[in-house]
C-alpha positions in Angstrom: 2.3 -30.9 -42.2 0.8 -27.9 -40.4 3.1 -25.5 -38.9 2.8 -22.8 -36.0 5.4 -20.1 -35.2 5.8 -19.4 -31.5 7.2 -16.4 -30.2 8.5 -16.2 -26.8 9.4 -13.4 -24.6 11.9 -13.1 -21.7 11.5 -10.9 -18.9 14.2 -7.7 -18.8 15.0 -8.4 -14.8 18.6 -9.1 -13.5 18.9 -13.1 -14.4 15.5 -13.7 -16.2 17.2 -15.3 -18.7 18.1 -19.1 -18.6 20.6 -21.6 -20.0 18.9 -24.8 -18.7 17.1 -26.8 -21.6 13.5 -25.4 -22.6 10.6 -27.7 -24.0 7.5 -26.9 -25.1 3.9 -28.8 -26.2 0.4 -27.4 -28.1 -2.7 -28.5 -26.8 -5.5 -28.2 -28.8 -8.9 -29.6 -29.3 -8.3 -31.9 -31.9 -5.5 -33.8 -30.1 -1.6 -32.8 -28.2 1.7 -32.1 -30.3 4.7 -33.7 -29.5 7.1 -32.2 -26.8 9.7 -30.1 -28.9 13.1 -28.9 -27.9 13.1 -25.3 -28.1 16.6 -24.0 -26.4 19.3 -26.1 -24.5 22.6 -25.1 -22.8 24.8 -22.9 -25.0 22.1 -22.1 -27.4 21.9 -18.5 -26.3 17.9 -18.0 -26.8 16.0 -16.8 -23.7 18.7 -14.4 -22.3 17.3 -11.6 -20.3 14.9 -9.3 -21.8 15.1 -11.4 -25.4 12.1 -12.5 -28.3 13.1 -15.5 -29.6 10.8 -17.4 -32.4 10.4 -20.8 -33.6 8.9 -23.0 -36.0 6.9 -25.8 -34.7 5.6 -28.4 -37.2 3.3 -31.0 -36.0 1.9 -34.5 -37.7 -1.7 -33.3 -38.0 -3.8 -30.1 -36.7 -4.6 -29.4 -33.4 -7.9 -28.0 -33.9 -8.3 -24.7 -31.8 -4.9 -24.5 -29.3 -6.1 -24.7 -25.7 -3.0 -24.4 -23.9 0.5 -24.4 -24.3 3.0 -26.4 -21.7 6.4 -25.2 -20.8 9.0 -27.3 -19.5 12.4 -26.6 -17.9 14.9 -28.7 -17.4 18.1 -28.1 -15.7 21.6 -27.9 -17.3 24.1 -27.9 -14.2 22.7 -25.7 -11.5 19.4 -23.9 -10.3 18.6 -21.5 -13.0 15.4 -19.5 -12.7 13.6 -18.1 -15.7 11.1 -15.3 -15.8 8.3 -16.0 -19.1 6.7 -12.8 -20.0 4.8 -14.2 -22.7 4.1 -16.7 -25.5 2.6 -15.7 -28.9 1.6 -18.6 -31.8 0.3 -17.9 -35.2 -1.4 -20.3 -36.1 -1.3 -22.2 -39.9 -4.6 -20.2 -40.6 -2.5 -17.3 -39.7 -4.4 -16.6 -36.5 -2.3 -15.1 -33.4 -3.0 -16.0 -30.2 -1.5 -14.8 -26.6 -0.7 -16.5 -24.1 0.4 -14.1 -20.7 2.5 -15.7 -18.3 4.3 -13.3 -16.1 6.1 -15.4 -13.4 9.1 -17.5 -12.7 9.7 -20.9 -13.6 11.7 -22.5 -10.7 12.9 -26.0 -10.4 12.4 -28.5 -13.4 8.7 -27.3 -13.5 6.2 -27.6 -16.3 3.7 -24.9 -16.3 0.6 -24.8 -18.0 -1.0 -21.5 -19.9 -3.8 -20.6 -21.4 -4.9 -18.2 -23.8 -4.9 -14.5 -22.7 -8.8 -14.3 -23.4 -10.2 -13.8 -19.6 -12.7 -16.1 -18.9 -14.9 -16.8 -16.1 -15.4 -20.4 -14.8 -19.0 -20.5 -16.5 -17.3 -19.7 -19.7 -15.1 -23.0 -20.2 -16.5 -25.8 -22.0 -14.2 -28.0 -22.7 -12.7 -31.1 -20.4 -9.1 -29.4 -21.1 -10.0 -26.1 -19.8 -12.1 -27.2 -17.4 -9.4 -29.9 -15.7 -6.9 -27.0 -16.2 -9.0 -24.1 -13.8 -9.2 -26.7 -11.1 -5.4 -28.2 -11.3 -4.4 -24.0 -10.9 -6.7 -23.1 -8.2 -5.3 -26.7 -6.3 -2.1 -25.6 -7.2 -2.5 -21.7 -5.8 -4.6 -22.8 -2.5 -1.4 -24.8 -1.5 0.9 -22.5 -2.4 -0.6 -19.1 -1.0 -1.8 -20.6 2.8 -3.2 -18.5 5.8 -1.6 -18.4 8.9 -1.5 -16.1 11.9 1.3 -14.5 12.8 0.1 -12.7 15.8 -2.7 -13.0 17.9 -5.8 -10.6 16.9 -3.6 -9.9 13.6 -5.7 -10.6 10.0 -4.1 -13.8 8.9 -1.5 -13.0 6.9 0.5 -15.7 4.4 2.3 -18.6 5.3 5.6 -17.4 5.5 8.6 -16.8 7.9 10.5 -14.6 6.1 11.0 -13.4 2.7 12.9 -16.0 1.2 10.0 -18.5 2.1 7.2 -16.8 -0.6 6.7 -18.3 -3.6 9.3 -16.6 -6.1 6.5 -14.5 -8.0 5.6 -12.6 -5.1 9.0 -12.1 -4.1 10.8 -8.4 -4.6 13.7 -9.1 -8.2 15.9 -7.9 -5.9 15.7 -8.8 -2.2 18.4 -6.2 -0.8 16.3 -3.4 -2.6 14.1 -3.7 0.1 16.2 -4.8 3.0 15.1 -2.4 6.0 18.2 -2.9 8.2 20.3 -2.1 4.8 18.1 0.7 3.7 18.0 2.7 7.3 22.3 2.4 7.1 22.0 3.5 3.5 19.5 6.5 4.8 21.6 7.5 7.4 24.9 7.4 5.5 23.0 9.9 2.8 21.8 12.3 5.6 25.3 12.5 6.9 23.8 11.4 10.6 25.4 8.3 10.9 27.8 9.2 13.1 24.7 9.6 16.0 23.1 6.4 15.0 24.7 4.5 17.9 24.3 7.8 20.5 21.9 6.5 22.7 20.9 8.4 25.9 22.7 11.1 24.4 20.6 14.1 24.5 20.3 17.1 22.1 21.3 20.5 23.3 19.0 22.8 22.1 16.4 23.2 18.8 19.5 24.9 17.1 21.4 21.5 17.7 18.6 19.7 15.6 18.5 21.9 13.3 22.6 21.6 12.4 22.1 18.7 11.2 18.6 19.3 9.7 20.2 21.5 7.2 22.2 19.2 5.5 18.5 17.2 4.4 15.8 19.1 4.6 13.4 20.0 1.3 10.7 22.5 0.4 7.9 21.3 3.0 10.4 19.9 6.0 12.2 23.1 5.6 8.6 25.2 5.8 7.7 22.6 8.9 10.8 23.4 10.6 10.4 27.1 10.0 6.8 27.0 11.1 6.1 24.0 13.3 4.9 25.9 16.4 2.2 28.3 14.8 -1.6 27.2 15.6 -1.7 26.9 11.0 0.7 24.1 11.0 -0.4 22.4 13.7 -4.2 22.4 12.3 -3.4 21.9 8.7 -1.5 18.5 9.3 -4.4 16.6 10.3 -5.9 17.8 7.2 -2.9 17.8 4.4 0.2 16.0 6.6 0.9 12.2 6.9 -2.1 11.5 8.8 -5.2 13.3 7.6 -7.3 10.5 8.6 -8.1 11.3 11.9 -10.1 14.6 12.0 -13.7 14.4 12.0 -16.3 17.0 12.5 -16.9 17.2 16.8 -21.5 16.8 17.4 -20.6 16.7 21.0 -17.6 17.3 23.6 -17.1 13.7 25.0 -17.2 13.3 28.8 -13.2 12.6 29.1 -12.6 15.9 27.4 -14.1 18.3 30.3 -13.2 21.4 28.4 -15.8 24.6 29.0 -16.4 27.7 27.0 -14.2 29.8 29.9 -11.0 27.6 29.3 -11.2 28.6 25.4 -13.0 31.7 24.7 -9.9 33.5 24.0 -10.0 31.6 20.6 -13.5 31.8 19.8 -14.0 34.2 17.5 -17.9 34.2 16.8 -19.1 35.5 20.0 -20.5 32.1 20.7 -20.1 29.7 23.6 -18.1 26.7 22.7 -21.5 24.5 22.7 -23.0 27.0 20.2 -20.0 26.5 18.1 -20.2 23.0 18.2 -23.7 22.5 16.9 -22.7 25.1 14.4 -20.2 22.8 12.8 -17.0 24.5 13.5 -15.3 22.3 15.7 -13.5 19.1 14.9 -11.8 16.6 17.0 -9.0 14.4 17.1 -9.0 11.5 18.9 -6.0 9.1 19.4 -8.2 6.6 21.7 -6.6 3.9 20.2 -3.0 4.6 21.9 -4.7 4.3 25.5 -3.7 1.8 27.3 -0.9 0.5 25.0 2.5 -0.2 26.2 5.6 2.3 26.2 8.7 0.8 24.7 10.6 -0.6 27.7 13.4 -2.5 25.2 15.8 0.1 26.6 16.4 -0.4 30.2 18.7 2.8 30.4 15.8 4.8 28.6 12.2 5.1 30.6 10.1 6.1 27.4 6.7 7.6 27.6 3.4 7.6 25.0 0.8 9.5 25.4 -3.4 9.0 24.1 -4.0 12.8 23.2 -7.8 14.6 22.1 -7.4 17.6 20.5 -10.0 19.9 19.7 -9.6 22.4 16.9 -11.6 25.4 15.6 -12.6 26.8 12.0 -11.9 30.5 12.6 -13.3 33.0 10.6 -10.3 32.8 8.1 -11.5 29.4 7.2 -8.6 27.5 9.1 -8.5 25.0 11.3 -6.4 25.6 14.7 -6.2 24.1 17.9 -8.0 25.3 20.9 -7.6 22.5 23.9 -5.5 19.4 23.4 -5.8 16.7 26.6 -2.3 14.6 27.0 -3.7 10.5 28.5 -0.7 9.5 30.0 0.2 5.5 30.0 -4.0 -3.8 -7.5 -1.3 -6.2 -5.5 2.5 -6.2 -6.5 4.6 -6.8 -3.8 2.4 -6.2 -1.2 2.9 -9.3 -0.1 6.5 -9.1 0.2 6.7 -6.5 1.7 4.2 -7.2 4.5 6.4 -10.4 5.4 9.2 -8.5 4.9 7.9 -5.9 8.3 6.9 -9.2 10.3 10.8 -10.1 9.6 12.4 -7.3 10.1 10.5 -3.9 11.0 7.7 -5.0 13.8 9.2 -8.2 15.2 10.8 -8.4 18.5 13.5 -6.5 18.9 13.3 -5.3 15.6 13.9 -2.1 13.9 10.6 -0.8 15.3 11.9 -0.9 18.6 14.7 1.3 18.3 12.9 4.7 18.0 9.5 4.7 19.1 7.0 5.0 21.9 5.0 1.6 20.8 8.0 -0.3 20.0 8.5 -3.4 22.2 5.0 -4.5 21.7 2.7 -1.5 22.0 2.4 -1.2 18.0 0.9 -4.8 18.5 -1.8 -3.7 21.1 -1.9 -1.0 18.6 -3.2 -3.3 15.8 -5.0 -5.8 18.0 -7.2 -2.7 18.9 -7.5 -1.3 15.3 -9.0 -4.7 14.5 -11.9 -4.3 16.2 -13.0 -0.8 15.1 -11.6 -1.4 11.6 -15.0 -1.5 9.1 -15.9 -2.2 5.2 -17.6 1.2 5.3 -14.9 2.8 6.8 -12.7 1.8 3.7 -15.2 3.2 1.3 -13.3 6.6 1.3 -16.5 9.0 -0.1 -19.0 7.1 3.0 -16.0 7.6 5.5 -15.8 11.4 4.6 -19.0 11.9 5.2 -19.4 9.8 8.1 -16.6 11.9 9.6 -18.4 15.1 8.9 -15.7 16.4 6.6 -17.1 16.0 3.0 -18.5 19.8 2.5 -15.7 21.6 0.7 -17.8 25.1 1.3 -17.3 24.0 5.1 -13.4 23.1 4.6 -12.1 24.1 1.7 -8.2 23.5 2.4 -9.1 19.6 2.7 -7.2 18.3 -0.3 -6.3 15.0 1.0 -10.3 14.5 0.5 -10.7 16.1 -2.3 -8.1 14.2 -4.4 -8.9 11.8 -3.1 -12.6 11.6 -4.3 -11.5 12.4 -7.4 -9.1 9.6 -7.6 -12.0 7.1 -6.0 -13.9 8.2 -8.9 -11.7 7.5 -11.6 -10.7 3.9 -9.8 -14.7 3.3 -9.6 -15.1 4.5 -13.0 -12.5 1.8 -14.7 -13.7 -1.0 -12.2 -17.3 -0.9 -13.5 -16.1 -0.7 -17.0 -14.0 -3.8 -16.6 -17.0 -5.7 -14.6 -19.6 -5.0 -17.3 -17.3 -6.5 -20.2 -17.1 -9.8 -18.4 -20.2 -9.6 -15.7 -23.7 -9.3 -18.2 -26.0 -9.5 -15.6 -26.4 -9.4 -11.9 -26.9 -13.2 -11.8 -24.1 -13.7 -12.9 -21.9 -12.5 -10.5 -23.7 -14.3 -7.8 -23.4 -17.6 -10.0 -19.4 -17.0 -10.1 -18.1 -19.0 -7.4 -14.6 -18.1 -7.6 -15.5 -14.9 -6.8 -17.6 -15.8 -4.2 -15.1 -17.9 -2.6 -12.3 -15.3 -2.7 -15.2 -12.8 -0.9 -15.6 -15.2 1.9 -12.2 -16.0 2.3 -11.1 -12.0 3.0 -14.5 -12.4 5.2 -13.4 -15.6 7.3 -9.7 -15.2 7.1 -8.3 -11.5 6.6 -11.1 -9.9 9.0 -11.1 -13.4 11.2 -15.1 -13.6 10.4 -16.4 -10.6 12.8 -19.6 -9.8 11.9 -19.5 -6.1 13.4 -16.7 -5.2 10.6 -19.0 -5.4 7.8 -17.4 -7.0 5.3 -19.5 -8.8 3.1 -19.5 -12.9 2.9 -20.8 -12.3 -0.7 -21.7 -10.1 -3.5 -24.5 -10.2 -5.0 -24.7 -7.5 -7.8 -22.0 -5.8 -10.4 -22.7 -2.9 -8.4 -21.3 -3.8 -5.0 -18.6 -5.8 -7.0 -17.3 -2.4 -8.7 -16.9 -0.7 -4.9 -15.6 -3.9 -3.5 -12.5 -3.9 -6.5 -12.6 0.1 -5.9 -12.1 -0.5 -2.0 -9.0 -2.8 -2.8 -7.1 -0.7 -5.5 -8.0 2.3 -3.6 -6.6 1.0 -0.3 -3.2 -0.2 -1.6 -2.7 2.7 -4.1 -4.0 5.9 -2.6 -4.7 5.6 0.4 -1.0 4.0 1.8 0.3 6.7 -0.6 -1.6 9.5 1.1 -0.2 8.4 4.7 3.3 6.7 3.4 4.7 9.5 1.1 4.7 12.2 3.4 6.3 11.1 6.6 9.8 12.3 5.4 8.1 16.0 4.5 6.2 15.9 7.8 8.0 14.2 10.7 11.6 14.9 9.7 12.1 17.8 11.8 11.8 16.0 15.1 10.2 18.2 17.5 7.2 18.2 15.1 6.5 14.7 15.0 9.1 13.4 17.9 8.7 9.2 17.9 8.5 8.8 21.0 8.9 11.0 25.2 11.7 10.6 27.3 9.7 12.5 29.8 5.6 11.8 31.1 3.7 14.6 29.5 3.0 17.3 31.7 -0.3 17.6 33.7 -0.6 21.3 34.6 -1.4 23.8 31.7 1.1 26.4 31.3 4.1 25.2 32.9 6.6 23.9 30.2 9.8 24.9 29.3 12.0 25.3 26.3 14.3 23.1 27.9 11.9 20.9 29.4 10.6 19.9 25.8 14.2 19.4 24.5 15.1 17.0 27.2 11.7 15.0 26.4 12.4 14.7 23.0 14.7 11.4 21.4 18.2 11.6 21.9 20.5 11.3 19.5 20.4 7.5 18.7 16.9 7.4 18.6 16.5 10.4 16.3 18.7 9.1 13.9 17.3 5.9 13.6 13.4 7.6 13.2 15.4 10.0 10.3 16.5 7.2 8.8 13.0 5.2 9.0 10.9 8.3 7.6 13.4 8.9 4.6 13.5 5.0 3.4 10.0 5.0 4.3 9.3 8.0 1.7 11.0 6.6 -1.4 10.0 5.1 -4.7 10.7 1.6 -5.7 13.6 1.9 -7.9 11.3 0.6 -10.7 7.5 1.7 -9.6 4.4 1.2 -11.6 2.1 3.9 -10.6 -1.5 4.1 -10.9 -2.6 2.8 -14.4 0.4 1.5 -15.6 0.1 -1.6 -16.6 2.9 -3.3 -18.6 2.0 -6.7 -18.0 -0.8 -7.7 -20.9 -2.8 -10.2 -18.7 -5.8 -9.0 -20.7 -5.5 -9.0 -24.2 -9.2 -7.9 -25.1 -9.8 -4.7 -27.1 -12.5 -3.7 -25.0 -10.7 -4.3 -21.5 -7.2 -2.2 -23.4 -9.5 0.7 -24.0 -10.9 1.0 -20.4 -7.1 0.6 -19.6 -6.3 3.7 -21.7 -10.0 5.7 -20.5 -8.3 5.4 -17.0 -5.3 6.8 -17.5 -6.7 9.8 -19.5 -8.9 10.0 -16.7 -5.7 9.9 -14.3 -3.9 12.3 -16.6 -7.0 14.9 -15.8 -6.2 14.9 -12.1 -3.0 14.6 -11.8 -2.9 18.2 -13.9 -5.6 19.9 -12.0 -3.8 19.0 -9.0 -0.3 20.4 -10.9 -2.4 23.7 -11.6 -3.5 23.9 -7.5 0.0 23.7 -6.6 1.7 26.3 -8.5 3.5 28.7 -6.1 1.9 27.2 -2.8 4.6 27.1 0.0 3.1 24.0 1.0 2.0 21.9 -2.3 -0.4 18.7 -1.8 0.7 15.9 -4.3 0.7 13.0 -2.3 -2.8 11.8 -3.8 -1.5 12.9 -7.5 -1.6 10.0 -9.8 1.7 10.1 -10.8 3.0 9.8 -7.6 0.4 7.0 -7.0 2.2 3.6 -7.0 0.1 0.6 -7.9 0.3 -1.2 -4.6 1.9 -1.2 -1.3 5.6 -2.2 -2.0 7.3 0.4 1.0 
């Protein structure tokens, strides 16, 4: 009787492993085996992070194995099991790999195939065709839309985080707790003991800085040391936690009414300020989308102010970019998921940790979004097009922009491995248009995620391998680089307070000129609200405890030679950056890494 030898792995996270009873059947195209026992209570098999084999003999041969069904049963209480994967060799000694990568909950049966990806063109069997559909049934009622928020992108159906289906769920929920993680920040900056001083104000910029001391590192020390020179306050909209901003100025905007008189002092060309403008030397920053959004008013004890500033800044001769007039406005996908429903929970609702310490807390950061809807764009996402769009893609012109320049470089490699991967599966043009899974997960970002506004130029299809390879490099790029470019750095760049202070307890001033030392002290967060913002920016800056970065891939969903060599082309290609990036930084007193590969995560998991 023919015999097949299974191999089944168990994944290494805290209670993978299960004691319940484990069946498992071969489906193949010559007929089904019988279900066999393969572990049951007290057997000790499938314990976390374990490779346990068996022998399966069967009356007659299967013909070519189609899929493989796993069954769990439970023993005495809920027992969840994580299957990495199950390997067969077959009586011809064939081996064949079947990926799985999730939790079985419940007394499920789930149903695999082989590892071989396949498009739905490219099953021609009944089994594999009645298999496709049962999944995508089975995934469009699991993953549904809903809105969470008014002018919001859809977002999943889910209240909280315990309501996602367990494979998109965090292995350990607390890991990622935001109310848990701020204590545990504060407790490790030694600042808890202001956490609760609300309306308590700080003395003086020596008083921050006591207690600065005890946590700052290379570049928050550097910010604090330097935060009021005209360098810093230019470079951070090129190299700080928001370099996303700054665009090249073509023409002074009407609500700016700035002349050549009120900043000829820091013109350094001889030129009038119109002359330097059409010479491409001044850029602008506009924060147009805070005006007219709510100040936090959750605190009735604490009137708190937010401001929609313009700032206007100037490449001097030296090549760097400093500010000459600033107007204050007065009035890949692990986790992601998660952690998205884990912020509607706990970070951005009402009266949630977002209201504690900043300006657009208590419902501005949702005008805030609601706005950034309706300008956000599919070109704007294409990082090379939005440089240049901006102005800011000559590195003659800038040359101390490496937030773009890593960045491109990293775009290329993503784009690079995309259209490798799209032209082992995708022959032709035709059929990617014919490929209407694809088509339908297109128009579903389209009608759904961007609510079906024609003006954000998202595409409802794709048509060629071409726009498919920038529409995968768009999404990796997005949740890898780009959240790691503004995420990563908010601990170096908005520790020390009065550089980045959260939010005003005092309306910005409206004569030029007139401000005091004191008077900026006393408009800064007291104590309470400091602490709180300390403790945001530090949780918000750390690593998962175990982060995939870019190009790591330790789950073998593709088990094609050609697909495991683009895989490794990548990561040399990764390897490349990330040490001409190490080589820029040696001995810079402020070091740009933030868009180095290895510090790169996947996707957005913080």
């Amino acid at each position: 009787m023919p015999s097949y030898t299974v191999t089944v792995a168990t994944g290494s996270q805290w209670f993978a492993g299960t004691d319940d009873y484990v069946y498992l059947s071969l489906e193949g195209t010559a007929g089904c085996s019988e279900r066999h026992l393969l572990d049951k209570p007290f057997y000790n098999d499938f314990e976390r992070g374990a490779v346990d084999s068996y022998d399966v003999t069967v009356e007659e041969d299967l013909g070519e194995i189609q899929l493989i069904k796993i069954e769990k049963r439970k023993y005495w209480y809920q027992d969840d099991w994580y299957l990495k994967y199950i390997t067969v060799k077959t009586p011809m000694g064939d081996y064949l790999e079947f990926p799985c990568y999730r939790w079985i909950t419940d007394e499920k049966e789930i149903v695999l195939r082989d590892g071989r990806a396949k498009l739905s063109r490219d099953d021609k069997t009944h089994i594999l065709k009645q298999h496709r559909r049962k999944e995508l049934e089975s995934r469009q009622k699991m993953y549904r839309w809903k809105e969470w928020h008014p002018g919001f992108p859809l977002s999943i159906d889910a209240l909280s985080h315990r309501d996602l289906p367990r494979d998109i769920q965090f292995d350990n929920e607390k890991g990622i707790d935001f109310i848990l993680n701020y204590s545990k920040a504060m407790e490790n900056l030694y600042i808890n003991r202001f956490m609760h001083m609300f309306q308590s104000s700080w003395s003086d910029f020596a008083d921050f800085e006591r207690i600065f001391v005890r946590i700052s590192n290379t570049i928050s020390e550097y910010v604090m040391q330097h935060w009021k020179e005209d360098f810093m306050f230019g470079y951070q909209f090129l190299n700080g936690c928001n370099p996303v901003l700054i665009r090249r100025c073509t023409e002074i905007p009407k609500k700016l009414p700035v002349t050549t008189d009120m900043v000829e002092c820091s013109l350094e060309r001889n030129l009038t300020l119109e002359e330097e403008v059409k010479q491409g030397n001044i850029f602008i920053v506009d924060y147009e989308l805070l005006d007219g959004v709510d100040a936090n008013k959750t605190d009735p004890c604490t009137i708190q102010y937010l401001t929609a500033p313009i700032c206007l800044l100037y490449k001097n001769l030296e090549n760097k970019i400093v500010p000459i007039a600033i107007q204050l406005l007065v009035p890949h996908m692990r986790f992601t998921i998660a952690i998205n429903t884990k912020a509607r929970e706990q970070l951005i609702c009402e009266c949630g940790l977002f209201d504690k310490a900043n300006a657009t807390g208590g419902g501005g950061h949702v005008q805030m979004v609601q706005k950034a809807m309706k300008d956000l764009t599919y070109s704007s996402l294409c990082f090379p097009e939005e440089m240049k769009a901006k102005g800011m893609d000559s590195k003659e012109d800038i040359p101390y922009y490496y937030y773009r320049d890593d960045g491109i470089k990293v775009w290329e490699a993503i784009k690079s491995f995309a259209e490798d991967v799209i032209h082992i599966y995708y022959e032709s043009d035709e059929i990617v248009c014919e490929d209407v899974e694809l088509q339908a997960f297109v128009k579903d970002i389209y009608v759904y995620g961007m609510r079906g506004v024609k003006a954000s130029g998202f595409p409802k299809m794709i048509r060629t391998r071409e726009k498919l390879s920038e529409y995968l490099t768009v999404i990796i790029f997005t949740t890898s680089a780009q959240h790691a470019a503004v995420n990563f750095g908010q601990y170096d760049w908005c520790s020390w307070i009065p550089n980045a202070p959260p939010t005003m307890r005092c309306p910005p001033p409206t004569e030029k000129g007139t401000v005091t030392i004191e008077q900026i002290v006393e408009s800064l967060p007291d104590r309470g609200r400091s602490c709180w913002h300390l403790g945001a920016v530090w949780a918000l800056s750390q690593f998962q405890e175990n982060e995939l970065f870019l190009g790591m891939y330790p789950d073998e969903h593709f088990v094609e030679k050609p697909v495991k060599e683009a895989m490794a082309k990548f990561r040399k290609n990764l390897d490349e950056i990330v040490s001409g990036i190490t080589e820029r930084n040696k001995n810079k007193k402020l070091p740009y890494y933030y868009l180095s590969p290895d510090r790169i995560p996947n996707s957005v998991a913080v």
